[in-house]
Every structure is written in structure tokens, then in C-alpha cells.
C-alpha positions as CSV (number, residue, x, y, z in Angstrom):
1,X,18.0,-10.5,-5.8
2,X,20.0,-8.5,-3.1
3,X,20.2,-10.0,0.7
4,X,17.6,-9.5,2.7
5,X,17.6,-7.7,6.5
6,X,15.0,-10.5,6.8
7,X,17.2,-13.5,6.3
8,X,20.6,-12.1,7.2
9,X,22.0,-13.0,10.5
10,X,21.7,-10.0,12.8
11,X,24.5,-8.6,14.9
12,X,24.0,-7.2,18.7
13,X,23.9,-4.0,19.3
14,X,26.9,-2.1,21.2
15,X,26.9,-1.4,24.6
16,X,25.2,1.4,25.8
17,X,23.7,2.2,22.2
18,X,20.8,4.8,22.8
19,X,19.7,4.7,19.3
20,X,17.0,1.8,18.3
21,X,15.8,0.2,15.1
22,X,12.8,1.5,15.9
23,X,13.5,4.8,16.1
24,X,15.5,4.9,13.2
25,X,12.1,3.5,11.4
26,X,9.7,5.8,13.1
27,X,11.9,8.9,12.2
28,X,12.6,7.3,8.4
29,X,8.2,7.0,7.9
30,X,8.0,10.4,9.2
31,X,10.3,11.7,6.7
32,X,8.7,9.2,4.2
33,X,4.7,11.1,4.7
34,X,6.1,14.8,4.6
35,X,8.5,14.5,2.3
36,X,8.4,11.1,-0.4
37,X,11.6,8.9,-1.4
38,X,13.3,12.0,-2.5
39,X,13.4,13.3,1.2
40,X,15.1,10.3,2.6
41,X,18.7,10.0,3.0
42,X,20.8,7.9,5.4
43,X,22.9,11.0,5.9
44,X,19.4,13.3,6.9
45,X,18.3,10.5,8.7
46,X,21.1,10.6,10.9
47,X,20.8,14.4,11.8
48,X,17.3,14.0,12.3
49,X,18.1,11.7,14.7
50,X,21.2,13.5,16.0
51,X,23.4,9.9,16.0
52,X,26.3,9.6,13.9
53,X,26.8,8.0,10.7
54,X,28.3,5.2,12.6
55,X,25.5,4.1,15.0
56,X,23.2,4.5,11.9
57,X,25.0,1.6,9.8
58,X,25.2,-0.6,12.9
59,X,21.5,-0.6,12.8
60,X,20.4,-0.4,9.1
61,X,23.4,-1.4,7.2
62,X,22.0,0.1,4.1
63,X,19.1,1.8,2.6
64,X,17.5,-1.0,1.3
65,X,17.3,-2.4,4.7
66,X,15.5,0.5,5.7
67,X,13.0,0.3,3.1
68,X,12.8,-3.3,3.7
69,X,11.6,-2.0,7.8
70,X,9.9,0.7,6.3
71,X,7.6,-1.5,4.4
72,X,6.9,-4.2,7.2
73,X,6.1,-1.8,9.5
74,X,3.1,-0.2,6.9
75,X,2.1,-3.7,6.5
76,X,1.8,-3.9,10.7
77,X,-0.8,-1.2,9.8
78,X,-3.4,-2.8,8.2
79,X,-6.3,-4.4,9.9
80,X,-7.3,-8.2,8.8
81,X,-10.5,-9.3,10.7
82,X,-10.6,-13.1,12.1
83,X,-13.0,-14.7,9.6
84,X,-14.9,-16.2,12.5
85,X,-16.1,-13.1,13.5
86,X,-16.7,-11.4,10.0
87,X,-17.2,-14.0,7.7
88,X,-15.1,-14.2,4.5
89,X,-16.8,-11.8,2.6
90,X,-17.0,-9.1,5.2
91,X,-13.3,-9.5,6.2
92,X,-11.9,-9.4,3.0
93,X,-13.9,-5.8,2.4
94,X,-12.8,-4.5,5.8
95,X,-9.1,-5.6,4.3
96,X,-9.1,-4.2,1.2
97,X,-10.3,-0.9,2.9
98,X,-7.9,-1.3,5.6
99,X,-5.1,-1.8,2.5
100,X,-6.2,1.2,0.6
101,X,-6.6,3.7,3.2
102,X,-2.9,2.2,4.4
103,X,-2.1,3.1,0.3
104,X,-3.2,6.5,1.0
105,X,-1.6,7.3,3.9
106,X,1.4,6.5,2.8
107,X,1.7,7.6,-0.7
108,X,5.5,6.1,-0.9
109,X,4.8,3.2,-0.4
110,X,3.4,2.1,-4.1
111,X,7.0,3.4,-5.5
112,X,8.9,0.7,-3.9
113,X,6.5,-2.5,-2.3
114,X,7.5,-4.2,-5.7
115,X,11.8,-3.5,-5.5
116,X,12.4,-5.3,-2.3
117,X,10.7,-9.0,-1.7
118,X,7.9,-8.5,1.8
119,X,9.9,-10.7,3.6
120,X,9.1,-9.6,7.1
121,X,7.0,-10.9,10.3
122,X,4.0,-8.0,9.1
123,X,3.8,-9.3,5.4
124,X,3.7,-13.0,6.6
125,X,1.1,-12.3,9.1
126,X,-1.1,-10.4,6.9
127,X,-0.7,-12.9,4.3
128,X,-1.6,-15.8,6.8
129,X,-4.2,-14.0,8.1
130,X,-5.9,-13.0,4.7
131,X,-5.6,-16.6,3.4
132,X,-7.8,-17.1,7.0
133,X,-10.3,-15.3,5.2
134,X,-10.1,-16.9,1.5
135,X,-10.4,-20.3,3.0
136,X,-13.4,-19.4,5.3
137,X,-15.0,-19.4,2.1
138,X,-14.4,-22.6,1.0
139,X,-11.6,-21.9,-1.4
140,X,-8.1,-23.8,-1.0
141,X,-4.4,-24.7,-2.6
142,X,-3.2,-22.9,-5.1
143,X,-6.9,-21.2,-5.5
144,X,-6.5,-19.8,-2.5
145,X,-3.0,-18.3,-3.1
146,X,-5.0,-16.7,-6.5
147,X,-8.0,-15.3,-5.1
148,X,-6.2,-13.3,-2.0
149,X,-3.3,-12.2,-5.0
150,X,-6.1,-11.0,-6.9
151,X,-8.2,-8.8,-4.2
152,X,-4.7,-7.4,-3.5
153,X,-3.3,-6.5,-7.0
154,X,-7.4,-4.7,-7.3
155,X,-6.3,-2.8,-4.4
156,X,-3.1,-2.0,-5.1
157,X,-4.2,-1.1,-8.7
158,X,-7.0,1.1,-8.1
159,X,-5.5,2.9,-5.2
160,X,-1.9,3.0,-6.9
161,X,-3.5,4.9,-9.8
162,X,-5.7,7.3,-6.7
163,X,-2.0,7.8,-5.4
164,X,-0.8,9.0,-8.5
165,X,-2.8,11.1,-9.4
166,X,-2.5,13.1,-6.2
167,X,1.2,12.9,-6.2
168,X,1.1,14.3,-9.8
169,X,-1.4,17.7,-8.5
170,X,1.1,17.8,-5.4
171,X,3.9,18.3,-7.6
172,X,2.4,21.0,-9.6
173,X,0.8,22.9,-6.5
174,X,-2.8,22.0,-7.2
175,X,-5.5,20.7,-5.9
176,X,-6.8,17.6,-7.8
177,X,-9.9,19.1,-8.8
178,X,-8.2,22.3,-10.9
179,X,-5.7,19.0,-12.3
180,X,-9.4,16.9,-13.2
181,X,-10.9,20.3,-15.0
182,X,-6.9,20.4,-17.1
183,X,-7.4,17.0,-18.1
184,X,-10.9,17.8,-18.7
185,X,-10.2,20.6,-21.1
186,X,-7.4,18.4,-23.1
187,X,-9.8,15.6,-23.3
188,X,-12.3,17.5,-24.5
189,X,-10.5,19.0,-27.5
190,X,-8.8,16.0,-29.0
191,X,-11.3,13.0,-28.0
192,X,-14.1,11.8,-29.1
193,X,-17.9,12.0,-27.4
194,X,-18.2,8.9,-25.8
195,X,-14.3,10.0,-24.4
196,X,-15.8,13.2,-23.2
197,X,-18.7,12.3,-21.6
198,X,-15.9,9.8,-19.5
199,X,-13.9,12.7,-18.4
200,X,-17.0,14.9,-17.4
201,X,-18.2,12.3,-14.9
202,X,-15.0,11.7,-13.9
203,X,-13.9,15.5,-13.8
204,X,-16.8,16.8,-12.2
205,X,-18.6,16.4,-8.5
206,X,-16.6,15.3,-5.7
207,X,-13.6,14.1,-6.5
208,X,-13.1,12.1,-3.5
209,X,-16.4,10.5,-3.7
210,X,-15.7,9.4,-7.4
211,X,-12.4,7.5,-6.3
212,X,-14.3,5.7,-3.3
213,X,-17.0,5.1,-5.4
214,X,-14.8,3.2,-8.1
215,X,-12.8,1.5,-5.4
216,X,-15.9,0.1,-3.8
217,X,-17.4,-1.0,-7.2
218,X,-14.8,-2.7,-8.5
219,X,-13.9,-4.5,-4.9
220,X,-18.0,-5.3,-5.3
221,X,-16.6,-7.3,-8.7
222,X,-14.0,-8.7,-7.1
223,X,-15.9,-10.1,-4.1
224,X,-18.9,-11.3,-6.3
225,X,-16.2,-13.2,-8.8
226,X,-14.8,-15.2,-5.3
227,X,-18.1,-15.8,-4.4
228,X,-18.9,-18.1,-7.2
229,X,-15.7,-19.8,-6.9
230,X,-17.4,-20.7,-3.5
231,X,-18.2,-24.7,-3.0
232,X,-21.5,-23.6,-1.9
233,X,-22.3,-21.5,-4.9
234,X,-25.3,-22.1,-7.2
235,X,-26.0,-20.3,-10.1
């Protein structure tokens, strides 16, 4: 695994410097939204933020440190309720909506969280504070460290796949309702029934509705399978 930003010494900045980390990062997700990973360059990001090449690098050394930034600071983004004041349950649904509308936002994102180790003061406090929630409910150790991994790989999963598919129409200039009604028509003229009747409901109605529907169903599973992990679960 490459170094870090996160556990490399950091040097001071020179004097006078006008440019900021946090500029850099602010103008870097901006790019990021508009434009995807194919936008971003160190040398674009440096005329965006009219600052030589130089003052760039003292900053972010490389690209990977930027992505490493970019990433904490979407992870500062997502809101993790104190389990005192939600309860378990209710927190960890406010998370996972938190973390899939975060997802959304910034479609990006679910190309490169898993190339670079979360490392940085966002991803440890999310991570403390959804554990908050896991143990509110009873569930500790190594348990713990399973149940939170698994309502974030659901949310990740599910919204990774909602991502995709809207990058994919973006790419070809379509909305993803006229992409739905292509794979429709392919579907319906190799599969079989039970295959077709899948892509109608799938294909047809509001599109948006049908991927917050299956988000909030599965997350439903999710919570219910915690839930009788629970001490104080009876059958």
C-alpha cells in the first residue's frame, strides 16, 4: 500500500502562501460533481485555481493525496445521529440515508473509496460514531465491527449499482427512463417470462421511486437481521 497523506509527516506551508488545502479540495469536489475522475487533473486544478504548479505540490504532493482529502471531506458530509437521541434503529436508518444520498451526490465517489485506505479524521469519526449506534443496541466486539460493515457494504451496494446506472444513461445522453425501456426491449426478446415480468416492474413507473423503494426495503432487511442479533430479542 502507497503512503498515506494521513500518516505522513506534514510540512509548513511557505510564507505568505495564499493558496489553502482547502481550497485546493473545494475546487478539486467541484470539478469532481460536474465533470467525474476524467475531469480532474493536477495541471486543471492548478489553472482553476490560478496558482502555479509549484504551490499545488507544496500542498497536495500527489493525486492520490487529493483523492485521499477528497474522500474525507464527503465522509465530513454525512450525518450520524447520537444514539441517545434516536435510538439504534432510527440512527442507523437516518445513516444509511445520510450515506446514500452522500453516494448520489457525489457519483465519483464509488470509483475510488475502495483504492485509497479512509484514513482520515471524517472516516474515523463516522466510524466511531456509527459503532455508537450498533452498540446502543446491545451488540459488541467483533459483532459490532460486523453489523456496522454490513449496513455499509448494503449501502454502498445498492446505491453503487443506483450510481451506475445513471452514469451509464449520462454517458449516452439519456435520461434513465429511455435507458430502463432499452433494457426493457433486450430483455424482453431474449429472456424468459418470469425475466420479463422483472424488467417490466423495474422498467416502468417512476424510476426514482423504484430505486428508493428497493433501498428502503432492503435497508428494512438489514435493520430487522440486527435486530435479532439484539440481547433483548425474543423470537
Amino acid at each position: 500500500m502507497k503512503e498515506s497523506i494521513w500518516t505522513r509527516q506534514q510540512k509548513a506551508g511557505p510564507a505568505r502562501e495564499t493558496l489553502t488545502r482547502e481550497q485546493i479540495v473545494r475546487t478539486a469536489m467541484e470539478t469532481l460533481d460536474a465533470e467525474g475522475l476524467a475531469g480532474l487533473s493536477m495541471r486543471k486544478l492548478a489553472a482553476k485555481l490560478d496558482a502555479g504548479a509549484t504551490s499545488l505540490y507544496w500542498h497536495v504532493p500527489t493525486k492520490d493525496d487529493l483523492i485521499d482529502l477528497l474522500i474525507d471531506q464527503v465522509w465530513g458530509e454525512i450525518d450520524i445521529p447520537d444514539p441517545g437521541l434516536a435510538g439504534w434503529r432510527s440512527g442507523l436508518l437516518l445513516y444509511a440515508h445520510s450515506l446514500r444520498a452522500t453516494l448520489l451526490r457525489h457519483p465519483w465517489l464509488s470509483e475510488v473509496m475502495y483504492t485509497r485506505p479512509s484514513m482520515g479524521p471524517n472516516a474515523m469519526r463516522m466510524g466511531t460514531r456509527g459503532l455508537a449506534l450498533i452498540g446502543a443496541a446491545g451488540i459488541t466486539g467483533r459483532n459490532a465491527d460486523f453489523a456496522l460493515g454490513t449496513v455499509m457494504s448494503f449501502v454502498f451496494g445498492n446505491a453503487g449499482g443506483e450510481v451506475a446506472t445513471r452514469e451509464m444513461a449520462r454517458r449516452a445522453s439519456q435520461s434513465v427512463d429511455q435507458l430502463a425501456t432499452q433494457v426493457l426491449d433486450y430483455t424482453e426478446a431474449i429472456a424468459d417470462p418470469t425475466m420479463q415480468e422483472s424488467a417490466r416492474r423495474r422498467a416502468t413507473g417512476d424510476i426514482d421511486a423504484m430505486f428508493h423503494d428497493s433501498f428502503t426495503y432492503g435497508l428494512e432487511i438489514v435493520l430487522e437481521g440486527i435486530a435479532t442479533r439484539t440481547p433483548h430479542h425474543t423470537e
